[in-house]
BALOBA-1460 file (C-alpha; in Angstrom, 3 decimals):
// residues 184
<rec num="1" residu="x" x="104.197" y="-81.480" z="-94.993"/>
<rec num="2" residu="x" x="102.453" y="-80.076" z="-97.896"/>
<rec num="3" residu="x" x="100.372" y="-77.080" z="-97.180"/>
<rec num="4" residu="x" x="96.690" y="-77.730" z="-98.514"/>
<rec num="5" residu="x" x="93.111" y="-75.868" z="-98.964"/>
<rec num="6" residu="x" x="90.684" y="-77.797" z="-96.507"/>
<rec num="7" residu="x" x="88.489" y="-78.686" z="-99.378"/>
<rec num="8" residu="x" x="91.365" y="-81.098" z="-100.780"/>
<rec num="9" residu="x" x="91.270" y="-83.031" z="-97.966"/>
<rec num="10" residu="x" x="87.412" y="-82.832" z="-97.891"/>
<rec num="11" residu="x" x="87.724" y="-84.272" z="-101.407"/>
<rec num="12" residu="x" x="89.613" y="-87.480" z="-100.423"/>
<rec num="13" residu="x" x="92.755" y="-86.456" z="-101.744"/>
<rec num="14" residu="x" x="95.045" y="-86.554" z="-98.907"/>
<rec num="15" residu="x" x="93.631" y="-89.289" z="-97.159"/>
<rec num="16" residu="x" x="96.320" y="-90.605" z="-94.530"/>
<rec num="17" residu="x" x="98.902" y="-87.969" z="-95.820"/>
<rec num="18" residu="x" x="101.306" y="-85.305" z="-93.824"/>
<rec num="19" residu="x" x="99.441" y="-82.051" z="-94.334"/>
<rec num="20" residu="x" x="99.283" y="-78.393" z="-93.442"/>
<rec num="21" residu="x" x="96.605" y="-75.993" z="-93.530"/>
<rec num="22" residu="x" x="96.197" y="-72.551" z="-92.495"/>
<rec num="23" residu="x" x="93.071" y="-70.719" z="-91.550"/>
<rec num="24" residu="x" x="91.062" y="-69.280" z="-88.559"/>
<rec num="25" residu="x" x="89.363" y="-71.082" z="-85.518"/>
<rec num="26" residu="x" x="85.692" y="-71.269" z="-86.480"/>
<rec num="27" residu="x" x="84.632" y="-73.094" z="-83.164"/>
<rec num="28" residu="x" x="86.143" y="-74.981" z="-80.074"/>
<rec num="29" residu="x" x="85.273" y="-77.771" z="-77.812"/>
<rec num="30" residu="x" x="87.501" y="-79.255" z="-75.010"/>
<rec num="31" residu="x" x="87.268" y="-82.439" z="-73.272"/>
<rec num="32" residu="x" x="90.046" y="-83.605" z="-70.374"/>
<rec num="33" residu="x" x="91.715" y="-85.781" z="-73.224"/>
<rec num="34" residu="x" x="90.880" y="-84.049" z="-76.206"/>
<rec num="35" residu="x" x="90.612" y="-80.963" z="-78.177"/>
<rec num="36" residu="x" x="88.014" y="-80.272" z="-80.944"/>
<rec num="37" residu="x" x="88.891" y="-77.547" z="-83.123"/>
<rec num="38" residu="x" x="87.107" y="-76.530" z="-86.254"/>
<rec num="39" residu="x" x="89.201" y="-74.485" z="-88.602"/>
<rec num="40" residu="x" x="88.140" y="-72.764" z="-91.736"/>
<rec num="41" residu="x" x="89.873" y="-71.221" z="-94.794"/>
<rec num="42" residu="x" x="88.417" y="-69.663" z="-98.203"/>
<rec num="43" residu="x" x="87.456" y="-73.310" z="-99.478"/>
<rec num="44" residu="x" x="85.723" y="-74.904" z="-95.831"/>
<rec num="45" residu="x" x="85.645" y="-75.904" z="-92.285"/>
<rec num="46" residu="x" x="87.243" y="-79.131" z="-91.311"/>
<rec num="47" residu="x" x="87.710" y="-80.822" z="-88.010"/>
<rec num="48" residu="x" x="90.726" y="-80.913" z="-85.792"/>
<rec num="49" residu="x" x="91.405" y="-83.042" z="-83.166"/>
<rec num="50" residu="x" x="94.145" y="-82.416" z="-80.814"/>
<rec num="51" residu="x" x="95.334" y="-85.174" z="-78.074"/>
<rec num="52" residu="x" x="96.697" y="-84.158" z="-74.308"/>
<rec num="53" residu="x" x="100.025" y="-86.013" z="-75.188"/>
<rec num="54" residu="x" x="100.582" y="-83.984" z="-78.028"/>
<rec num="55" residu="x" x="103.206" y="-81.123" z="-78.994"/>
<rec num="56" residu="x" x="100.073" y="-79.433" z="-79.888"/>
<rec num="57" residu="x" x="98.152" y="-79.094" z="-76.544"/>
<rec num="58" residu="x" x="99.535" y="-76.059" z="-75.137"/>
<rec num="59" residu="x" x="98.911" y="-74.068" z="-78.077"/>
<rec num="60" residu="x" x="95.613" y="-75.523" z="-78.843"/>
<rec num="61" residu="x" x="94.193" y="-74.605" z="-74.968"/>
<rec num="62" residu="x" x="95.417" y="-71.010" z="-75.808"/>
<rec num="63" residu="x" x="93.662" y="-70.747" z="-79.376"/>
<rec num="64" residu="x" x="90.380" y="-68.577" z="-79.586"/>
<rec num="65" residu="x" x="87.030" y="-68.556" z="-81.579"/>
<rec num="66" residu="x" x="88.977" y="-66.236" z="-84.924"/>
<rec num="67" residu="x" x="92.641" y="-66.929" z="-84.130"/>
<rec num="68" residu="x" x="94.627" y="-67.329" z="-87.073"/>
<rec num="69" residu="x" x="96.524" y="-70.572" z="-87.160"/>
<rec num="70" residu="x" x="98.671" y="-73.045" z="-89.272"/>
<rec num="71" residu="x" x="98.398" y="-76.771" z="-88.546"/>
<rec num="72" residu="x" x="99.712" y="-79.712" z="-89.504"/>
<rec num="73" residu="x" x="98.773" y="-83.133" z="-88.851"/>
<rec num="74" residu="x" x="97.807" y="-86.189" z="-90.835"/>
<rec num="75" residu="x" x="93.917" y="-86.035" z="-92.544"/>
<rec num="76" residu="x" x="92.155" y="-89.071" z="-91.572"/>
<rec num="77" residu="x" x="88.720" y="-90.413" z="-93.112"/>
<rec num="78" residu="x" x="86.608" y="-90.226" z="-89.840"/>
<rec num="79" residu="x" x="82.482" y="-90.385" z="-90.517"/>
<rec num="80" residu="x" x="82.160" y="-89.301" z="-86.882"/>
<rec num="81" residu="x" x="83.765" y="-85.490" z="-88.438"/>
<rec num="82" residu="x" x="81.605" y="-83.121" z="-90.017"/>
<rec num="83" residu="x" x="82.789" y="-83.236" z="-93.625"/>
<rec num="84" residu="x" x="83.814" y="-87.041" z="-93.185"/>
<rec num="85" residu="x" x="87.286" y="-86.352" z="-93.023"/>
<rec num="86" residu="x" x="89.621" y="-84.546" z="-89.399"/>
<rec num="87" residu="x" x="93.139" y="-83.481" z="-89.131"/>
<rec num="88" residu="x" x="94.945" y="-85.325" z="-85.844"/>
<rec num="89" residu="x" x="96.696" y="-82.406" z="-85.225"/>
<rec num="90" residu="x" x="100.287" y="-82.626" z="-84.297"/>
<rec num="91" residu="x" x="101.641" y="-79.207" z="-84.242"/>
<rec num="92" residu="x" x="99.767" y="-75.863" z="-83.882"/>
<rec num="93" residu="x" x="101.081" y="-72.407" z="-84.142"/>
<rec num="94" residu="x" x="99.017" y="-69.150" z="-83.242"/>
<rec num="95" residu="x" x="99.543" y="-66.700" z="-86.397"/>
<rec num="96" residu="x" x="97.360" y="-63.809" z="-84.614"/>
<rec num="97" residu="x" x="95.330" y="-64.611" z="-81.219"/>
<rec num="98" residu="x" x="91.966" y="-62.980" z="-81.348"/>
<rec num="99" residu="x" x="90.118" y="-61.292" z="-78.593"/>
<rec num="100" residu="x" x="87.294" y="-63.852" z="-76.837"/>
<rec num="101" residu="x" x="83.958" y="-63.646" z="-79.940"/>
<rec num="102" residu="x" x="81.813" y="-61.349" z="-78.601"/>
<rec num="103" residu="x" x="78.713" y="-62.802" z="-80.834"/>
<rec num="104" residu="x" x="77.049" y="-65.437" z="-78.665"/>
<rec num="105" residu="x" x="73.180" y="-66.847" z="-79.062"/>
<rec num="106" residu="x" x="72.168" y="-64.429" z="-76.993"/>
<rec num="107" residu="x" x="72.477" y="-60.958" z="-78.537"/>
<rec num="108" residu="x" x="70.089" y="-59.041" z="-79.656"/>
<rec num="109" residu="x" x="70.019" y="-58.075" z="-83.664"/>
<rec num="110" residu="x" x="70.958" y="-54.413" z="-82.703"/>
<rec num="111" residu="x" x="74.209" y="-55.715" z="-80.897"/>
<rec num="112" residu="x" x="74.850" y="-58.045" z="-84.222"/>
<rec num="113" residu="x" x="74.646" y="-54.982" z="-86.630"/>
<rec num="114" residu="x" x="76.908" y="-53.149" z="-84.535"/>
<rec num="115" residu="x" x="79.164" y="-56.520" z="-85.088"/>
<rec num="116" residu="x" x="78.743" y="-56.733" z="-88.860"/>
<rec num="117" residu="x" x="82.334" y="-57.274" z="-89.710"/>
<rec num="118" residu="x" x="82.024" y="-60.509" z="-87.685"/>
<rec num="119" residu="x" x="78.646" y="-61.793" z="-88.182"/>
<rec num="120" residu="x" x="79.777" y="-61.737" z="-91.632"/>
<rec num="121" residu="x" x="81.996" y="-64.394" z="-90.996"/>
<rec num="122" residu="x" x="78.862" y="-66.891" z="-90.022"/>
<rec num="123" residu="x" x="78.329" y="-69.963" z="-91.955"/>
<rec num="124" residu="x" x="75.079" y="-68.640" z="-93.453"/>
<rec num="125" residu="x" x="76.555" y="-65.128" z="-94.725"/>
<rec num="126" residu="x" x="79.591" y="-67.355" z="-96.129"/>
<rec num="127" residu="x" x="77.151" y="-68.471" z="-98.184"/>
<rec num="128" residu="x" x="75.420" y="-65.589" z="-99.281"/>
<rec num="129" residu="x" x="78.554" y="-64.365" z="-100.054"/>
<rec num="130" residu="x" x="79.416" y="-67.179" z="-101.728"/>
<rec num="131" residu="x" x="76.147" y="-67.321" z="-103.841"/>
<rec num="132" residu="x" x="76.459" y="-63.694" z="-104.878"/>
<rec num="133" residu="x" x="80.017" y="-64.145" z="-105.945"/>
<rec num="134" residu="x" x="79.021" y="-66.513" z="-108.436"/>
<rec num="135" residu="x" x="75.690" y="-64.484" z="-109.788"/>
<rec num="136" residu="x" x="78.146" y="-61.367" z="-110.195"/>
<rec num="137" residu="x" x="81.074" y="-63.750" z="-112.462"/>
<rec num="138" residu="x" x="78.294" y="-65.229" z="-114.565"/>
<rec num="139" residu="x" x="76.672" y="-61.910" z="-115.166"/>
<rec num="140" residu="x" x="80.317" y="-60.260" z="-115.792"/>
<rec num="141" residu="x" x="80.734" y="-63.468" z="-117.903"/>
<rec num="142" residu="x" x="77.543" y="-63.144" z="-119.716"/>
<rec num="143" residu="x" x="78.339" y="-59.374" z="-120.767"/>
<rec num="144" residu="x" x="82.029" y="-59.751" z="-121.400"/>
<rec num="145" residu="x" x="80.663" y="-62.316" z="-124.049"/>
<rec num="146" residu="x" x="78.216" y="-59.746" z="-125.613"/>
<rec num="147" residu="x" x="80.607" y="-57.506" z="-126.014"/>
<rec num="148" residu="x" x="79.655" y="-54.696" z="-122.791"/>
<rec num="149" residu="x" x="82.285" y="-53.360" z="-121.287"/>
<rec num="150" residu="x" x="82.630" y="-52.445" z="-117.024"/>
<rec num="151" residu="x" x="83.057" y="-49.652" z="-115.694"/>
<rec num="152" residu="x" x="83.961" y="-48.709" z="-112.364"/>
<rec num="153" residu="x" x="82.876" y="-45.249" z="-111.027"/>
<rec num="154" residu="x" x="84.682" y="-43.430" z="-108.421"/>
<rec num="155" residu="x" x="83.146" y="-44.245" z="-104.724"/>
<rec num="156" residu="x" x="84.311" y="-40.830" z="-103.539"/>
<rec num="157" residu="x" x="83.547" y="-37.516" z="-104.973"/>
<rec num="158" residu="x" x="84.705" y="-33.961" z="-104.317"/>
<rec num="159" residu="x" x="81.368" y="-32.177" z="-104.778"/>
<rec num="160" residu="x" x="77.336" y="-33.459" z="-104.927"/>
<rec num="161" residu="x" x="76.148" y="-34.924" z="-107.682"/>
<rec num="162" residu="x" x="72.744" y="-34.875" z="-107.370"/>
<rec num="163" residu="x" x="70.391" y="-32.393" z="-105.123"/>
<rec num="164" residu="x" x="73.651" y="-33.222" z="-101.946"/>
<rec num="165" residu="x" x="70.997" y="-32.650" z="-99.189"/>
<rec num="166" residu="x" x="72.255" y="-36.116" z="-97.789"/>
<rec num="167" residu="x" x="76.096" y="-36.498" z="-98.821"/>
<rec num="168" residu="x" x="78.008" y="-38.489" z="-96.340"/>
<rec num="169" residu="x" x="81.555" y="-36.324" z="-95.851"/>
<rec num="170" residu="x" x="84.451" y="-37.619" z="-95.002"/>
<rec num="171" residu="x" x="88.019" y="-36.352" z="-94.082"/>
<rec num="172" residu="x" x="90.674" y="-37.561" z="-97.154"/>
<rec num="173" residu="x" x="94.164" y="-36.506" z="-97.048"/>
<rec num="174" residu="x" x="93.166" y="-33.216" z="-95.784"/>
<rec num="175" residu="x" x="90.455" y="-33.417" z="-98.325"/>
<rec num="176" residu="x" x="86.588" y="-33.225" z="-98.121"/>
<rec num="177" residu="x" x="85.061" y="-36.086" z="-99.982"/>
<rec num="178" residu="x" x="81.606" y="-37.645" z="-99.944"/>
<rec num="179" residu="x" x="80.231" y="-40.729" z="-101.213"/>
<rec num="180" residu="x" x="79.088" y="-40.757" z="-104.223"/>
<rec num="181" residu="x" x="75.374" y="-40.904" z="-104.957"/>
<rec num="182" residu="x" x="75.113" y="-41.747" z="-108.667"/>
<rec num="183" residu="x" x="77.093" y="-43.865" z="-110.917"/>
<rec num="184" residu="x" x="74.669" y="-42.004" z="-114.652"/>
């Protein structure tokens, strides 16, 4: 089975084919007959369905919201599956398990900051991301083509730059070093 991005199969071009994809659990749903799992990677989320009568049951009921995991199954045009296209899974195997998502509906935007690594990891930030990434290549495009060249300033420093009544120190190798405050 060839191992794919999810946004080839999302494109139509592995329509009734062998694949494999790899990526993390983005949500979960179980029925008595069925298991819905949405898995994302770098390109998108697609739509996994596993059956009870499959090799991939017992390792599907185990899988967790952020597990890592490679599946492989055959992509199916289904207009029922977010995206328009599902993997019938066949085989799943746990890379890393994660610990149960701690970010539910119910927290309070305090207890989401504290979780930033994994809020990040929300549709909507994916996007932001996404969006900046682009504004930051065409404005690196835009200046490589006028002839500017980038620089990249150090992000720790071994004495204040400016005033230092705020420097954030850290321990480095048995070094002091703050953040840097200026990048003139």
């Amino acid at each position: 089975m060839a191992l794919v991005k999810i946004h080839e199969i999302l494109d139509g071009k592995c329509e009734n084919q062998k694949v494999t994809i790899r990526g993390w659990v983005y949500r979960k749903r179980e029925g008595k007959e069925l298991i819905f799992l949405l898995v994302r990677d770098s390109t998108a989320v697609i739509q996994c369905t596993v059956k009870k009568d499959s090799a991939a049951w017992s390792e599907a009921k185990k899988v967790t919201i952020e597990s890592s995991l490679t599946l492989e199954g055959t992509a199916k045009q289904d207009k029922r599956a977010p995206g328009g296209y599902e993997i019938a899974a066949e085989n799943v195997a746990i890379i890393g398990l994660a610990e149960l998502f701690p970010i539910t509906k119910d927290k309070s935007e305090e207890f989401i900051r504290d979780m930033r690594h994994l809020w990040l990891r929300s549709r909507k930030m994916n996007l932001v991301m996404k969006v900046r990434a682009k504004v930051l290549e065409y404005a690196r495009e835009y200046f490589e083509k006028e002839k500017f060249t980038e620089i990249s300033p150090p992000m720790f420093i071994s004495a204040a730059v400016e005033g230092g009544s705020t420097l954030f120190g850290l321990k480095y190798f048995d070094q002091n070093l703050y953040l840097t405050q200026s990048s003139q």
